[in-house]
N, C-alpha and C positions, 0 to 999 in steps of 0.2 A: 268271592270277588268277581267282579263281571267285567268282561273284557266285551271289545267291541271289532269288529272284521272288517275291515274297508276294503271293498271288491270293483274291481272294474264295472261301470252298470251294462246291465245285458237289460236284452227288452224285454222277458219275460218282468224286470224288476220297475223299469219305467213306467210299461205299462199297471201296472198294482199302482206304485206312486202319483201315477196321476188322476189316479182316483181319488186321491186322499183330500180332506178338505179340514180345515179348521173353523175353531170357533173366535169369536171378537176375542182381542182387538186383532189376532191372527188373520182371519179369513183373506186378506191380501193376498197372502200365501197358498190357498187353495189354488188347485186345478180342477180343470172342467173335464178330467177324462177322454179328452180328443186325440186323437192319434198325433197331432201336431204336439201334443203337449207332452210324450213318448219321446216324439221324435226329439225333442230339444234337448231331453235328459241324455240322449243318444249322442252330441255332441263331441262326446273325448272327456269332456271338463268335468263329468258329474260322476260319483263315489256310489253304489251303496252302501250302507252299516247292518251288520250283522249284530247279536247278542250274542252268547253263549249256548242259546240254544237254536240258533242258525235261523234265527226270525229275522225279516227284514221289519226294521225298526227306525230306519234312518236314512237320509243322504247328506252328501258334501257336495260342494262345487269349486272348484280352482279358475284359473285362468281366465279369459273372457268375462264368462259367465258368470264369476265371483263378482265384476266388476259394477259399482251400479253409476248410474247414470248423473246423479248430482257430485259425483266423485271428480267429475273431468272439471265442472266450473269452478270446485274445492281445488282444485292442482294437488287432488293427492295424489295421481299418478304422476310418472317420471317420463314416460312416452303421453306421445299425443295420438297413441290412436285408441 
């Protein structure tokens, strides 16, 4: 069974992360590896995920950061900020 570890992100993990880049229809979601792009995972709001064998394989995002942008014109938030 595989389990999965959700860790405060450190920057050792941000920075790996923003290396990562995907393929179509994905690549939206790539990063360009820039330190700025480190820095935003550095926020508070972002997870890494671990496996079972203490690979980083993953992140999450809460707060803020979770929120997107076409969400505010949708009124699916309850605040207006």
């Amino acid at each position: 069974m595989t389990y999965y570890q959700y860790r405060p992100m450190t920057l050792e993990d941000a920075s790996q992360i923003s290396c990562w880049t995907y393929d179509e229809p994905y690549s939206l979601y790539s990063n360009d590896g820039s330190d700025e792009s480190a820095d935003e995972l550095m926020n508070g709001d972002y997870y890494a995920v671990f496996d079972n064998d203490d690979e980083l394989i993953g992140f999450i995002c809460a707060g803020q950061s979770a929120r997107v942008p076409g969400g505010y014109a949708a009124a699916i938030y309850d605040d207006a900020t």
